[in-house]
C-alpha positions in Angstrom: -179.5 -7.0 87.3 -182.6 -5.3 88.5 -183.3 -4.9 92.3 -186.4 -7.1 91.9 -184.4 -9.6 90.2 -181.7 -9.3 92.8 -184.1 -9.2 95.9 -185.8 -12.6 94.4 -182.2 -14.0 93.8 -181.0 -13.3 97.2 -184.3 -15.2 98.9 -183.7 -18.4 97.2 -180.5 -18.0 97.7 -181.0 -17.9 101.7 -183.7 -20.6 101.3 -180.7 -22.8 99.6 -178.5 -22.1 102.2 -180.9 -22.5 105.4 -181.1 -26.5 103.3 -177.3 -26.3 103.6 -176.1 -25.5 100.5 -172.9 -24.0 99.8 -174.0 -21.3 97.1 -172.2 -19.4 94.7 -173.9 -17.0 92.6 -172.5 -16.7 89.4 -173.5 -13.3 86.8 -174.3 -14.6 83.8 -175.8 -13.9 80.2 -177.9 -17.2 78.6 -178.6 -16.9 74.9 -181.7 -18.7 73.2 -181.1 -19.5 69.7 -183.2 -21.3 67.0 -183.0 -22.8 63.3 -185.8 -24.0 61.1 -185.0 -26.7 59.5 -188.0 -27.8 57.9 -191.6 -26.5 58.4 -191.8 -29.1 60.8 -188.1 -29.5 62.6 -186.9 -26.5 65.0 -183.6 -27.1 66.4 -183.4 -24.3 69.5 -180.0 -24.3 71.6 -179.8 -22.3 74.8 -176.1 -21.5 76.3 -175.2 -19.7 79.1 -172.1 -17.6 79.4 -170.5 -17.7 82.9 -168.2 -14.8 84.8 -165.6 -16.9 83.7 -166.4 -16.4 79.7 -167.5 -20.3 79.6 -170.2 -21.8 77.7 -171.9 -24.0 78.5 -174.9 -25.3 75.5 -177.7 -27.5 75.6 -179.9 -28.2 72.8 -183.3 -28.1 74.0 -185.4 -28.7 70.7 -186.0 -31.2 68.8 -185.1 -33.1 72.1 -183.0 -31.8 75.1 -179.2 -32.9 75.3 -177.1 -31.4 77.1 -173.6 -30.8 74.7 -170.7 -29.6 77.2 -168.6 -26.5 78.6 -166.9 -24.4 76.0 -164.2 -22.0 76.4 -164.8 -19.7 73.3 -167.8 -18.1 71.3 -166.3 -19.7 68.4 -166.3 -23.0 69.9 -170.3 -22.6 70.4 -170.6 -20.8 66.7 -168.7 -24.2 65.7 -170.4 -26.9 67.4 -173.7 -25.4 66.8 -172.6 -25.2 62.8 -171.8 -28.5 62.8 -175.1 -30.0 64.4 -177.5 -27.6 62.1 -175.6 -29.2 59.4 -176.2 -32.7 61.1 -180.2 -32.2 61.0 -180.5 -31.0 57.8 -178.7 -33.7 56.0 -181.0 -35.9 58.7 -183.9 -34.3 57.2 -183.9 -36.0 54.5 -183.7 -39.2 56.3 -187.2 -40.5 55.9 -186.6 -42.0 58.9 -186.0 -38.6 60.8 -189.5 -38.1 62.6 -189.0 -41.8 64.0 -185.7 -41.2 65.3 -186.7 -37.7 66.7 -189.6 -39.2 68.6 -187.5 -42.3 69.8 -184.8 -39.7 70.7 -187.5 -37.9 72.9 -189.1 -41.2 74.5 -185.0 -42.4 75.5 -184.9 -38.8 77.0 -188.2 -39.4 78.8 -186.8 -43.0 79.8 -183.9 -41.6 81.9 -186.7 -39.0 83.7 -188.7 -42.0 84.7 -185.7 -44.0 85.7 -184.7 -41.4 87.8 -187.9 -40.9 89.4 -188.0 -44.6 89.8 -184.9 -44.4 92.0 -185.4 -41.5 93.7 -189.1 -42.4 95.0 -189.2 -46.1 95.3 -186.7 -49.0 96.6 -186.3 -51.9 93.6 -185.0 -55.1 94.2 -182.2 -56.5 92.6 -184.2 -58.9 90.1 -185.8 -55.2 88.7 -182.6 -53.4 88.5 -181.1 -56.4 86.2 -184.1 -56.8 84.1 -183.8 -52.8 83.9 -179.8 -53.3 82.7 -180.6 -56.2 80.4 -182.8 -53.9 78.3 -180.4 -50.8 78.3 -177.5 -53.5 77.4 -179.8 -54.6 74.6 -180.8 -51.1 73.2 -176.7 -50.3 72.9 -176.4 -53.7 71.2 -178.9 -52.5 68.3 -177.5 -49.3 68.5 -174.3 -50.5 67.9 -175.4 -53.1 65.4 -177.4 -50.2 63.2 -174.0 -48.0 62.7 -172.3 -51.0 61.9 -174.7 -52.2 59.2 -175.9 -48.3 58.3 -173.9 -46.3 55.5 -172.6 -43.2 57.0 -173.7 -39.9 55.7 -171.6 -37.3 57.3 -168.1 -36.3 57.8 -168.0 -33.4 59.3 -166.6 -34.3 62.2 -166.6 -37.5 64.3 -169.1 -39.2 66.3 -168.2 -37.7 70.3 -170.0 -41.5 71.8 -170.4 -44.1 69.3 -167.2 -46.2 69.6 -165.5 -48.2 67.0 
């Protein structure tokens, strides 16, 4: 690490700690990588390798998600094999542009949300109306896998339950 780099490091991290963090800086290496998958569709991942030779990978394009921890590079080679596969057999969904900008709107949904709680005091009655339509959207999602054919097998679905 540079001393510039190092010097700006340090003042945040006294900043963070005068707030009353507890801080521990951890060395690490993040990697940005990218896949066309149409003209249109990018699918860009960034991970970051910890110290402790973890990985830890979020997919940040066509919308953000964060995927998990890793322990291996192989493990990220894998995951990341398996969900360039996913999009391009979704690309031929003509569907895929609907359920990418849908994808983006639910992602910009749970922003708002949190803004919503963090800045402002609902009542009750809002909170329940607010669950009543999350409860609903699972229902249809739920509803569309059961009445949608399934068109890959490369691995199993990590949150849609039988």
């Amino acid at each position: 690490m540079n001393k510039y780099v190092q010097s700006e490091t340090n003042q945040h991290v006294m900043k963070l700690i005068q707030m009353g963090a507890n801080i521990k800086v951890v060395s690490s290496q993040m990697v940005y990588v990218s896949f066309d998958i149409t003209e249109e569709i990018k699918v860009s991942y960034v991970y970051n390798i910890n110290k402790k030779n973890k990985y830890f990978l979020e997919r940040i394009k066509p919308y953000p998600i964060s995927v998990k921890e890793f322990e291996t590079a192989d493990d990220i080679c894998n995951i990341i094999k398996i969900d360039i596969e996913q999009f391009r057999n979704a690309a031929k969904s003509h569907n895929i542009y609907d359920f990418i900008k849908i994808n983006y709107e639910l992602h910009n949904n749970i922003l708002s949300f949190e803004d919503l709680f963090l800045y402002y005091n609902i009542d009750s009655k809002t909170l329940n109306e607010i669950k009543t339509n999350i409860d609903n959207i699972h229902r249809a999602i739920t509803s569309a896998k059961t009445s949608s054919e399934r068109v890959y097998f490369g691995k199993e679905p990590d949150y849609l339950q039988d």
